[in-house]
Each structure stands twice: as C-alpha cells, then as structure tokens.
LUMDREN-339297 format. One line per field, with one value per atom (N, C-alpha, C): residue number from 0; residue in three letters; chain; y, z, x. Coordinates in nm, 2 decimals, padded with zeros to 4 digits. Last residue first. Layout:
% LUMDREN-339297
k <- (NUM_...)
r <- (Ala_...)
c <- (A_...)
py <- (Y_...)
pz <- (Z_...)
px <- (X_...)
//
This chain:
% LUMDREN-339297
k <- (184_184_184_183_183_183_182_182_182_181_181_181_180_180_180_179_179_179_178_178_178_177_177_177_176_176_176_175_175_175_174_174_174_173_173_173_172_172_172_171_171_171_170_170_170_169_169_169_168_168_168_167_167_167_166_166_166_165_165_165_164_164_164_163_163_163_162_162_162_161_161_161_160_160_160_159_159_159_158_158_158_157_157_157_156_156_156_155_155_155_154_154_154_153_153_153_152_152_152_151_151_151_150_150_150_149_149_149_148_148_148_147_147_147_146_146_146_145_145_145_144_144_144_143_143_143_142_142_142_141_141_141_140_140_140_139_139_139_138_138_138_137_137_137_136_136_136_135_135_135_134_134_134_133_133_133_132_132_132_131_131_131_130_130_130_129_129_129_128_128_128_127_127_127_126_126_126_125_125_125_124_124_124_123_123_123_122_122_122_121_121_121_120_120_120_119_119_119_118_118_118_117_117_117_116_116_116_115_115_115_114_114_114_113_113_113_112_112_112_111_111_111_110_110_110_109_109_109_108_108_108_107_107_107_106_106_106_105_105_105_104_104_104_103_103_103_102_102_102_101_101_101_100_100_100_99_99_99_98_98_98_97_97_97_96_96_96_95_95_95_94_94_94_93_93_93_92_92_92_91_91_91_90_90_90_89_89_89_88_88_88_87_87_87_86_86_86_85_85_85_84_84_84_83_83_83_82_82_82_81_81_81_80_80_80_79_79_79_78_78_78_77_77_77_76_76_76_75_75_75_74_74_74_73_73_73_72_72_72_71_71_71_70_70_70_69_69_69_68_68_68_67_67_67_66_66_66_65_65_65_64_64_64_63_63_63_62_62_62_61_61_61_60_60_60_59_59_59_58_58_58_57_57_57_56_56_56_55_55_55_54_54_54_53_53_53_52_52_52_51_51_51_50_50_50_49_49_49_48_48_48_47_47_47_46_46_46_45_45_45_44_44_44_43_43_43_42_42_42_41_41_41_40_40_40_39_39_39_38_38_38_37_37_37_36_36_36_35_35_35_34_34_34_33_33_33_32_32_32_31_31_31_30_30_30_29_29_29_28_28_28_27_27_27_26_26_26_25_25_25_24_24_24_23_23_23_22_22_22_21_21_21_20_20_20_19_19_19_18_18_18_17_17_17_16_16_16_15_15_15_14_14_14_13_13_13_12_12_12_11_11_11_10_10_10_9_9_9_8_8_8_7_7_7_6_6_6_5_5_5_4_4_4_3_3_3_2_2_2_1_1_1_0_0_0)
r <- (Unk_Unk_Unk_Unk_Unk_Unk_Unk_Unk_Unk_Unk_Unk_Unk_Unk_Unk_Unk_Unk_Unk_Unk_Unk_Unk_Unk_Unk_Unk_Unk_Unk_Unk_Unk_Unk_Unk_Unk_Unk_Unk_Unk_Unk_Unk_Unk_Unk_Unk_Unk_Unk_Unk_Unk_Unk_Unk_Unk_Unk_Unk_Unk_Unk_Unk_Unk_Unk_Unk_Unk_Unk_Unk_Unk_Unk_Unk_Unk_Unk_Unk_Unk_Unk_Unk_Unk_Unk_Unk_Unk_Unk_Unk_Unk_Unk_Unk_Unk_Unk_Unk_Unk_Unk_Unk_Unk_Unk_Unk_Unk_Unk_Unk_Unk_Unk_Unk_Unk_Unk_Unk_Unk_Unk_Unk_Unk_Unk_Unk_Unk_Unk_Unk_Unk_Unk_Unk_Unk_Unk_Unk_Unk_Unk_Unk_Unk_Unk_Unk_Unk_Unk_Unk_Unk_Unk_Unk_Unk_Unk_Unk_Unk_Unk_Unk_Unk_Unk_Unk_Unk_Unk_Unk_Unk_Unk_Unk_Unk_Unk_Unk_Unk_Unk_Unk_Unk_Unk_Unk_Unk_Unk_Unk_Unk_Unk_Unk_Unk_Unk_Unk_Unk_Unk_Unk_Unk_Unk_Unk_Unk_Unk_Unk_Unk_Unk_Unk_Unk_Unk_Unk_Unk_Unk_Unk_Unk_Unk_Unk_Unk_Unk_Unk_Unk_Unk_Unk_Unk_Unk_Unk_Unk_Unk_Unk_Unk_Unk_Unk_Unk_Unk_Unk_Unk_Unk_Unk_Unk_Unk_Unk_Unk_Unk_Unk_Unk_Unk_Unk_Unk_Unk_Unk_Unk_Unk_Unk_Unk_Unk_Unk_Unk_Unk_Unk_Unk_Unk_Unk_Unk_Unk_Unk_Unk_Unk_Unk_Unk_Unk_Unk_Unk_Unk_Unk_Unk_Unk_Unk_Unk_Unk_Unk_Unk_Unk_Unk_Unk_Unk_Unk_Unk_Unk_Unk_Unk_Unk_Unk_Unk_Unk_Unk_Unk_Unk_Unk_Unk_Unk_Unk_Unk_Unk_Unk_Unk_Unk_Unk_Unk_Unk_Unk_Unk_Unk_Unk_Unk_Unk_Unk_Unk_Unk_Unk_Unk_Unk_Unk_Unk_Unk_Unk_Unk_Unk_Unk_Unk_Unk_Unk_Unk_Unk_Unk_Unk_Unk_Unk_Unk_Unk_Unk_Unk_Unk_Unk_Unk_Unk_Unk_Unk_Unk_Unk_Unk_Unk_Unk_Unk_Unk_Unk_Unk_Unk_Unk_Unk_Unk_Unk_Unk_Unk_Unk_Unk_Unk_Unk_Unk_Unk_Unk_Unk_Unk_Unk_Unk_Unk_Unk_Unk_Unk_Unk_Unk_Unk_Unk_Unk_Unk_Unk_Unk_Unk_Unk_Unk_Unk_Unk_Unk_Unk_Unk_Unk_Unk_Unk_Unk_Unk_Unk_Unk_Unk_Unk_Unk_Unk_Unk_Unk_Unk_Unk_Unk_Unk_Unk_Unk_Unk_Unk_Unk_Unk_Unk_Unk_Unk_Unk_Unk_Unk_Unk_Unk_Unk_Unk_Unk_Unk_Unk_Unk_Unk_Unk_Unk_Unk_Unk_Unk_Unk_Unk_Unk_Unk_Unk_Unk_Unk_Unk_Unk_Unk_Unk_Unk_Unk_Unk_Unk_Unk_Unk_Unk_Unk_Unk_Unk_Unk_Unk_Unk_Unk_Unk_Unk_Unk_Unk_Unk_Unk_Unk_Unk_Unk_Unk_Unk_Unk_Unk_Unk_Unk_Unk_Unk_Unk_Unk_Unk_Unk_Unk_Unk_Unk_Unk_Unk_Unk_Unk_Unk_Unk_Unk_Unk_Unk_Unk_Unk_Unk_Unk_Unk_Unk_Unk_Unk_Unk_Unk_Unk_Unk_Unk_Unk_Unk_Unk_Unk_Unk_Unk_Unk_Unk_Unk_Unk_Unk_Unk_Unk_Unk_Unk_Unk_Unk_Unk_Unk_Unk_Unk_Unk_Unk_Unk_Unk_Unk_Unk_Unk_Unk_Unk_Unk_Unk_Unk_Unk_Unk_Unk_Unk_Unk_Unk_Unk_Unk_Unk_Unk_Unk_Unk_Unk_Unk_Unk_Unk_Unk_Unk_Unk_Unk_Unk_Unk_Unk_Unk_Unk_Unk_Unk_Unk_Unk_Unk_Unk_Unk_Unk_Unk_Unk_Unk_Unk_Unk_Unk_Unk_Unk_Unk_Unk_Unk_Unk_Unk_Unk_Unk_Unk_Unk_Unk_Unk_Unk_Unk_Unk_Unk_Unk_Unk)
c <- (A_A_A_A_A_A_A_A_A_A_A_A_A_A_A_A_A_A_A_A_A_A_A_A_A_A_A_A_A_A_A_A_A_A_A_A_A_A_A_A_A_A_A_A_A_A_A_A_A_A_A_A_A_A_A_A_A_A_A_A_A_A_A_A_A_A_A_A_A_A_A_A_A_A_A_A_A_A_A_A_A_A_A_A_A_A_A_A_A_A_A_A_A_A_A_A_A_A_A_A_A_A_A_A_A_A_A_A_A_A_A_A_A_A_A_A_A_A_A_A_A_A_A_A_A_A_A_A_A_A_A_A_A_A_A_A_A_A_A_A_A_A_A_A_A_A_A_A_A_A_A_A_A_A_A_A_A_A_A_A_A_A_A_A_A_A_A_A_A_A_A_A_A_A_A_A_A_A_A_A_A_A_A_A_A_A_A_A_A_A_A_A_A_A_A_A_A_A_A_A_A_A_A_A_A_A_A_A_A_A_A_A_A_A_A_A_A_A_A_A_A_A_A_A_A_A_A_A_A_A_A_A_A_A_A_A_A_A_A_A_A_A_A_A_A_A_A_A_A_A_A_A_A_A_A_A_A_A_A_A_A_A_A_A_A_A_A_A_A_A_A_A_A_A_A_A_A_A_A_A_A_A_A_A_A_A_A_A_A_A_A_A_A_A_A_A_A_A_A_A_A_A_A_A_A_A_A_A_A_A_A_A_A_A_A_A_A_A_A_A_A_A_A_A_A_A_A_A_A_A_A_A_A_A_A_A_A_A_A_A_A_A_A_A_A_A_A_A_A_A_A_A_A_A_A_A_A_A_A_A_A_A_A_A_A_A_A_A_A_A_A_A_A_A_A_A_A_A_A_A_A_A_A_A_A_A_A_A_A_A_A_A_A_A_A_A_A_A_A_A_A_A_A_A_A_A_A_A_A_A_A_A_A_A_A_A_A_A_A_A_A_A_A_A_A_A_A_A_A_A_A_A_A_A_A_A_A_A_A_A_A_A_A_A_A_A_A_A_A_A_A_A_A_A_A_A_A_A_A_A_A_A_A_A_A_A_A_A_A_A_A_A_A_A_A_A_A_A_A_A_A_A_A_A_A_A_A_A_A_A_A_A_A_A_A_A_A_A_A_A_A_A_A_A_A_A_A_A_A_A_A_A_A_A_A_A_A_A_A_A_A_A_A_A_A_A_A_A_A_A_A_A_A_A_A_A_A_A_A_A_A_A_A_A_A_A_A_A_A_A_A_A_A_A_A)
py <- (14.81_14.85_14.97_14.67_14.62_14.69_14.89_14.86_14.82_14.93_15.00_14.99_14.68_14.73_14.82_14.77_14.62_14.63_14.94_14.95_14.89_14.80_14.92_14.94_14.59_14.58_14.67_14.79_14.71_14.62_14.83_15.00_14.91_14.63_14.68_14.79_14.55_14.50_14.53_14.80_14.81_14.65_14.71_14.85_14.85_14.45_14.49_14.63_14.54_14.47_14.45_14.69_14.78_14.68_14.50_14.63_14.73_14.32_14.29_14.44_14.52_14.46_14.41_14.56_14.68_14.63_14.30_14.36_14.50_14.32_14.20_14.23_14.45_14.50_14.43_14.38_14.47_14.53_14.15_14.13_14.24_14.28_14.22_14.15_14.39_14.46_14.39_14.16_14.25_14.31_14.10_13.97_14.09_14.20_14.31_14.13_14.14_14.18_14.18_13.87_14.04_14.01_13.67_13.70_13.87_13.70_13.73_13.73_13.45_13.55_13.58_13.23_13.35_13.47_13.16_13.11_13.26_13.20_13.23_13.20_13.23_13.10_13.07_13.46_13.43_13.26_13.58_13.59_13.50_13.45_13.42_13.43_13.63_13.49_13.43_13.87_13.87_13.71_13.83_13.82_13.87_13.81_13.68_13.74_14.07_13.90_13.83_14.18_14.23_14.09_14.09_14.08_14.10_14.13_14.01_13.96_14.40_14.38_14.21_14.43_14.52_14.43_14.35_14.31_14.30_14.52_14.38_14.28_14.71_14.75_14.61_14.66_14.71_14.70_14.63_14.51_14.52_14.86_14.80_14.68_15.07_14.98_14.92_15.17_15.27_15.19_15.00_15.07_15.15_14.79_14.78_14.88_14.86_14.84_14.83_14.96_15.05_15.01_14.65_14.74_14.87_14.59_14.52_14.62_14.76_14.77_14.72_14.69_14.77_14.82_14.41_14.50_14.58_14.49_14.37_14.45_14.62_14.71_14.60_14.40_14.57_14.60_14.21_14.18_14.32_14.39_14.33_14.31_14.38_14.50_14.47_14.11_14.18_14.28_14.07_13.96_14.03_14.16_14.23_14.17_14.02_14.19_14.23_13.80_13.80_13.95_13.88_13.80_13.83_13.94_14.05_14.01_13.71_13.86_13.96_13.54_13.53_13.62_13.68_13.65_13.62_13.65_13.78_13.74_13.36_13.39_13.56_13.28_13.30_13.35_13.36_13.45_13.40_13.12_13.25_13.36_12.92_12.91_13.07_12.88_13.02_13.01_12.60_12.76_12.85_12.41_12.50_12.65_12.35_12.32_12.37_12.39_12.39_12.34_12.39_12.44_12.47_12.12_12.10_12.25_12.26_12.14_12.13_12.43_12.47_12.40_12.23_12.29_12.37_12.07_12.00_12.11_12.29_12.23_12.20_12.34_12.42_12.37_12.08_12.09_12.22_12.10_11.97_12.02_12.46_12.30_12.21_12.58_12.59_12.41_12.61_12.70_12.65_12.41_12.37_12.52_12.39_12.54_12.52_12.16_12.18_12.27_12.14_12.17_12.17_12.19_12.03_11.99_12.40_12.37_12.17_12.50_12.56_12.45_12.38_12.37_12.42_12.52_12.33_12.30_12.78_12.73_12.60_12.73_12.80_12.76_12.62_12.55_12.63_12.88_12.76_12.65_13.09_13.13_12.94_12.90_12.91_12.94_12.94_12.81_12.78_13.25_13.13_12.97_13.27_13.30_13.27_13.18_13.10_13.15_13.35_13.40_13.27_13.24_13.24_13.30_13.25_13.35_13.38_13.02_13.05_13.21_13.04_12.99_13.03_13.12_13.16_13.13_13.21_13.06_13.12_13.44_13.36_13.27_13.58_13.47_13.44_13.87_13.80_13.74_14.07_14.01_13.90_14.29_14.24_14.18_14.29_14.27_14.24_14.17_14.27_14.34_14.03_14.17_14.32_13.79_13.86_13.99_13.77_13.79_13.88_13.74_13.89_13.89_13.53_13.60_13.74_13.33_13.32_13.45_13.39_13.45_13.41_13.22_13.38_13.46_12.96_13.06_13.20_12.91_12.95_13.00_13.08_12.97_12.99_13.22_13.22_13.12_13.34_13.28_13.25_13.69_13.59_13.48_13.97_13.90_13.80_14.10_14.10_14.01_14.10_14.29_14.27_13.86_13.93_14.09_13.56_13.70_13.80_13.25_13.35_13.53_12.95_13.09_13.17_12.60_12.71_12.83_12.39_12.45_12.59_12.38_12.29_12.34_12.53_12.41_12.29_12.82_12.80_12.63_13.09_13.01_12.90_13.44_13.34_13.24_13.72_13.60_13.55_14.07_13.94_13.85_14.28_14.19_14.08_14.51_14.38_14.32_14.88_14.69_14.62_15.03_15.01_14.90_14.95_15.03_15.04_14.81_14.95_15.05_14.72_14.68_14.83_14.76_14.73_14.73_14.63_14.71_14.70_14.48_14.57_14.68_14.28_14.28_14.37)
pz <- (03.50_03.41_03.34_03.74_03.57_03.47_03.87_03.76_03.64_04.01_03.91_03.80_04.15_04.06_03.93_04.33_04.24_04.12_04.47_04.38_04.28_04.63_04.50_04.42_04.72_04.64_04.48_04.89_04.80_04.68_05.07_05.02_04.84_05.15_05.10_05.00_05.36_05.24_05.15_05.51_05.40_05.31_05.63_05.56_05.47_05.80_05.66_05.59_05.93_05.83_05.70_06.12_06.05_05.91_06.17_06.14_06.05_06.35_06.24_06.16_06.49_06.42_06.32_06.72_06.60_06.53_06.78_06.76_06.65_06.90_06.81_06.76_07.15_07.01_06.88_07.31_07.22_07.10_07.36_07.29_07.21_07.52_07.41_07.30_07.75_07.61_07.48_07.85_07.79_07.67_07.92_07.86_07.77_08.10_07.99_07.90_08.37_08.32_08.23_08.47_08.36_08.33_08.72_08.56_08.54_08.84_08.85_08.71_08.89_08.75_08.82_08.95_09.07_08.98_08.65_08.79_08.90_08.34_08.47_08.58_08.21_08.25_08.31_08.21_08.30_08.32_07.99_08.16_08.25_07.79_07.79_07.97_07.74_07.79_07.85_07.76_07.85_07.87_07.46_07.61_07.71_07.34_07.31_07.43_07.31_07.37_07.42_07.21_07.36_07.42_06.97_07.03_07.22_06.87_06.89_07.00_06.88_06.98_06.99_06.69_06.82_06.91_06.46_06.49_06.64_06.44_06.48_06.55_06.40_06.49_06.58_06.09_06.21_06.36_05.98_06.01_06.14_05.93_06.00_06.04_05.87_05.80_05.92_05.85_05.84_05.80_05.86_05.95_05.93_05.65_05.74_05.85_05.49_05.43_05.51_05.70_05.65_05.59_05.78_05.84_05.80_05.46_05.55_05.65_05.48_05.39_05.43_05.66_05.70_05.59_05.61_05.72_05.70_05.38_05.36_05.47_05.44_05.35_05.35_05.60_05.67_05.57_05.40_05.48_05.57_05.23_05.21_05.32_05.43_05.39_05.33_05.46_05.56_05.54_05.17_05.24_05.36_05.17_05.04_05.11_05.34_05.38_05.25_05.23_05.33_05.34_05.05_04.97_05.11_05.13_05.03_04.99_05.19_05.27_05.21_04.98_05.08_05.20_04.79_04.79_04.90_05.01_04.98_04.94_05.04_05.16_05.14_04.75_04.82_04.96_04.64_04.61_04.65_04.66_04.73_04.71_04.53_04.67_04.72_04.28_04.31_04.46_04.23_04.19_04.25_04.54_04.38_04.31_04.78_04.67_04.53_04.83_04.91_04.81_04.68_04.67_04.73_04.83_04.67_04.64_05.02_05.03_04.92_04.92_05.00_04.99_04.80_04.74_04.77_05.05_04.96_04.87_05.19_05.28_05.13_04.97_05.03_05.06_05.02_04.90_04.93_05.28_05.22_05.11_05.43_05.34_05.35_05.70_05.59_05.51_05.92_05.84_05.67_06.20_06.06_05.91_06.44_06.41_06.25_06.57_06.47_06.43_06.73_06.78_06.71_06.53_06.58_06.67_06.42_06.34_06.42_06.70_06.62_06.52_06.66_06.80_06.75_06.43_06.45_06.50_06.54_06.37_06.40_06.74_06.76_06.64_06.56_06.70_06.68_06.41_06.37_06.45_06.62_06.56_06.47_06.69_06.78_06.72_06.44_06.53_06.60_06.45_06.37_06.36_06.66_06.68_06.55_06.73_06.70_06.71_06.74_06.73_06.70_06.99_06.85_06.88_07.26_07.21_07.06_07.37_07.28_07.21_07.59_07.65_07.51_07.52_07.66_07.68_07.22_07.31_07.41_07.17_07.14_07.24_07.01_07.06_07.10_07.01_06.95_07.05_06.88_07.03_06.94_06.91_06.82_06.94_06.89_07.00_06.90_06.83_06.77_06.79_06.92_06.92_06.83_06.81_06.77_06.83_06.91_06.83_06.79_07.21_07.17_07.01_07.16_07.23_07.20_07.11_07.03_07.03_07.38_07.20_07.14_07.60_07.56_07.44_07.43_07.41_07.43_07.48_07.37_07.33_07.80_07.69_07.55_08.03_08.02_07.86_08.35_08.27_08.18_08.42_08.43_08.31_08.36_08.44_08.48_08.11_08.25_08.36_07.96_07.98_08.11_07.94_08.02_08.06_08.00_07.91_07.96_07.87_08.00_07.95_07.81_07.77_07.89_07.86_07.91_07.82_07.78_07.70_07.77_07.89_07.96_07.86_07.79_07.77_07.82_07.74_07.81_07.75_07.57_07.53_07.63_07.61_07.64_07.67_07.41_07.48_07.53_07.41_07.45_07.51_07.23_07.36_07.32_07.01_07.05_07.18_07.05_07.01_07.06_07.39_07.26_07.20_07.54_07.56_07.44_07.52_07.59_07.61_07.19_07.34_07.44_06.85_06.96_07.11_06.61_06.70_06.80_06.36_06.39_06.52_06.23_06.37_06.39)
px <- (05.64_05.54_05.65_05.84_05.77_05.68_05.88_05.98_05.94_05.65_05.66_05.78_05.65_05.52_05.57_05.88_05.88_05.75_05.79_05.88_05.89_05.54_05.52_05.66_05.74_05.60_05.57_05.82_05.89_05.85_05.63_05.72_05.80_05.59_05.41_05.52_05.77_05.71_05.64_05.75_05.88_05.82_05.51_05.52_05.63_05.56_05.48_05.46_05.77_05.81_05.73_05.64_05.72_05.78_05.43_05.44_05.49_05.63_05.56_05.50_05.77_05.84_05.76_05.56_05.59_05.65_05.49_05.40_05.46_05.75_05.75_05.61_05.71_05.84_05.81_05.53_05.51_05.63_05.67_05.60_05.52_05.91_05.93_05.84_05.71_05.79_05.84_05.69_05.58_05.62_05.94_05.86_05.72_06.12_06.10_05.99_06.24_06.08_06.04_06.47_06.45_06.29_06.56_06.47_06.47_06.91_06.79_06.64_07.13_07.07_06.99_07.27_07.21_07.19_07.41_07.38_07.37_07.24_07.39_07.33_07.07_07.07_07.22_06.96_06.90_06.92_07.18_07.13_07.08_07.07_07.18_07.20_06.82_06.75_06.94_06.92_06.83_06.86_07.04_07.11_07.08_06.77_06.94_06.95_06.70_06.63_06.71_06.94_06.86_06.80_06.90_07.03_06.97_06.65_06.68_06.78_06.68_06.58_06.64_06.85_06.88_06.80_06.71_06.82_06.87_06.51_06.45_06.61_06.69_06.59_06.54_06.71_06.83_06.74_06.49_06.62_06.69_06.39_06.35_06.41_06.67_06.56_06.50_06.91_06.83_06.66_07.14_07.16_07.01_07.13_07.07_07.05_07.38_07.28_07.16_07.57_07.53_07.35_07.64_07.62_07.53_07.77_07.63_07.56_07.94_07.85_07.74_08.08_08.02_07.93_08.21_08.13_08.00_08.32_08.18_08.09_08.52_08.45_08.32_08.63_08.59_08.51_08.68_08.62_08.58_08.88_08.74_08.66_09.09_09.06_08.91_09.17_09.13_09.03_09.27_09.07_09.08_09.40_09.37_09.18_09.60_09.59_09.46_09.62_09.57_09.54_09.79_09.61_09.60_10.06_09.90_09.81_10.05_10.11_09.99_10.10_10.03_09.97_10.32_10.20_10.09_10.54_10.47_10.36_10.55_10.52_10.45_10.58_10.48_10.48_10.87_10.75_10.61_11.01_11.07_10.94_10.92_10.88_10.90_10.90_10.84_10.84_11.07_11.16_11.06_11.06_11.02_11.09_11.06_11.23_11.14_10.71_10.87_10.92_10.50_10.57_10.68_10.38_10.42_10.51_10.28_10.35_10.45_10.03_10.15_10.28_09.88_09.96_10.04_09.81_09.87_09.97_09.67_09.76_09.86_09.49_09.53_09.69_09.30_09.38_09.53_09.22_09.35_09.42_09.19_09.15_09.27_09.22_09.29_09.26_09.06_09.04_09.09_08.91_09.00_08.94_08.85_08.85_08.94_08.92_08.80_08.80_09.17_09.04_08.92_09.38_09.30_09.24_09.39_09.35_09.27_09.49_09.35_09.29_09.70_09.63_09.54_09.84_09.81_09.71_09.86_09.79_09.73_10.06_09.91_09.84_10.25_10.21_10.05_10.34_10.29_10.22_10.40_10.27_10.23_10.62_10.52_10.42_10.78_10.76_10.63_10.80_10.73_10.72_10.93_10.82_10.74_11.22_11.15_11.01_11.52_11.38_11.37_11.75_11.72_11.60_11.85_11.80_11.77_11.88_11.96_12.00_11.75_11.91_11.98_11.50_11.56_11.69_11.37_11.42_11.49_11.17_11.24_11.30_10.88_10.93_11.04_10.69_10.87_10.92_10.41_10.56_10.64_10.20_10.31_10.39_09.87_09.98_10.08_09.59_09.66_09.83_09.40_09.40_09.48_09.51_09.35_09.39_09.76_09.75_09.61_09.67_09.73_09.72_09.55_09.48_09.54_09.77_09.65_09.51_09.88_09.95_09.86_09.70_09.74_09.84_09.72_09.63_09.64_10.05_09.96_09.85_10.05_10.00_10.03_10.30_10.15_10.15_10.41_10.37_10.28_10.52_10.41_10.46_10.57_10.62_10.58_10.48_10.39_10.43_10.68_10.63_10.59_10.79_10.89_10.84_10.63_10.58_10.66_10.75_10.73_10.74_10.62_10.62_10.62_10.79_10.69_10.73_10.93_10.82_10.73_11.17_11.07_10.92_11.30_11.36_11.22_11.11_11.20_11.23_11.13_11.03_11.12_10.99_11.09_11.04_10.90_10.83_10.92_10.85_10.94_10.88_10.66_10.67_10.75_10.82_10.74_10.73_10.84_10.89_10.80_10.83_10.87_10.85_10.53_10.66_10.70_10.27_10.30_10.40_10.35_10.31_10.32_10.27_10.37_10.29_10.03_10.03_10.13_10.10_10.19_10.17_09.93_09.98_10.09)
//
C-alpha cells in the first residue's frame, strides 16, 4: 500500500468523537468501507483522531479486519488467531510484525507469478477461448436480469461457439493422446 494520493503523502483521515471519518483530500464523509476500498486499491492514508491528532490508523485498519472478518469473509483461522495471541509479552513478539511483513509481501508476489502462469498456461489453447465465450455467456445472461435490460441475440451464436468448442476440445484431446502414446512406448 504505498501508492500516495493525488498530492503528496497519505490521505488524511479525521476520526471524529462521534466516530465519523472525514476524508480531508475529498471533503466528505465517509466509512469504513470506503478505507476498505482505498485499501484494495491501493491508496495510502493516515488515520488520525481530530481533537488529538494521535495516529490511530491501526486501530482503524484493525476495526476493518473485525468487520470483514464478522461478515463471513473469515480469512484468518482460530488456530492462527490463537498463536498470534500467545505471542504478545513473548520474547519474539518484537520480530513478528516483520515477519509477517515479508510472508505477506513473499504470498503477494506468488500469488502474481500463480497469475499469470495460469494465465500464460491457457493463453494459447482452446481453454482460453471457451473461457472468453463463457465469460461473454455469463454476462449477456447477468444482463438480461437487470432491470429494463433488453435480451441480446447472440443465442445462435452461442450455439455455434459451443459447436467449435467441442471441436476444438477434441482435437487438443486427440493432440494429447498421441503425446501420451508416445511417452509410453
């Protein structure tokens, strides 16, 4: 989260007595979800209390954590939880917040290289293609169940896609076959 805001530095949050957040770049009020929102994006900002001007924006990033986690969006196990716990007044307490710093940053980085390995591994196959078409399906039919949607035509087409899909699925079957043939011999 090191992307800054349109100007210099972090966006200033001000966290007021009454609990509101007031976003001082957009002159507005606004949630927790809107910081649950800049986070994902990416937004660096900095919380702090309005009368004291302490930083509390790990207060808040913790609040957001909670409110996620007691919507069902439950990322972080029991066990997890537990051994966090057990490590406050420990002698290694002072070396996990880094640790954690660079497990997280080490599963970001994986997670991009999974990407687009995936990405890649599909990018030149009949997958990719069936994929495209599915996504297309998907949000034709996602359309037409919005209100004053018009229906989309493409019903034909989509059956002639699903005609070349089979097709193309039994040829890279048939290609994989013979690969598979010739390993074993």
């Amino acid at each position: 989260m090191k992307k800054a805001a349109s100007g210099n530095g972090p966006v200033i949050i001000k966290k007021y007595a009454n609990r509101r957040l007031y976003n001082t770049e957009t002159s507005s009020y606004i949630t927790l979800d809107h910081l649950a929102a800049m986070t994902r994006e990416g937004r660096d900002f900095k919380v702090v209390d309005a009368k004291t001007d302490e930083d509390i924006t790990h207060n808040v990033l913790t609040q957001i954590i909670m409110e996620e986690e007691a919507r069902g969006q439950t990322m972080l196990p029991v066990s997890f939880l537990r051994q966090l716990i057990a490590l406050y007044g420990d002698s290694m307490q002072a070396m996990v917040p880094g640790y954690l710093e660079a497990s997280m940053e080490s599963f970001r980085r994986n997670q991009e290289q999974f990407k687009s390995a995936v990405e890649g591994a599909f990018a030149n196959s009949p997958f990719a293609e069936i994929a495209k078409r599915n996504m297309a399906m998907f949000e034709a039919a996602a359309q037409a169940f919005k209100p004053g949607a018009t229906p989309a035509a493409p019903a034909a087409a989509a059956e002639e896609g699903a005609e070349d899909d089979v097709a193309a699925l039994k040829a890279e079957l048939q290609r994989l076959q013979d690969k598979i043939e010739k390993l074993g011999k």
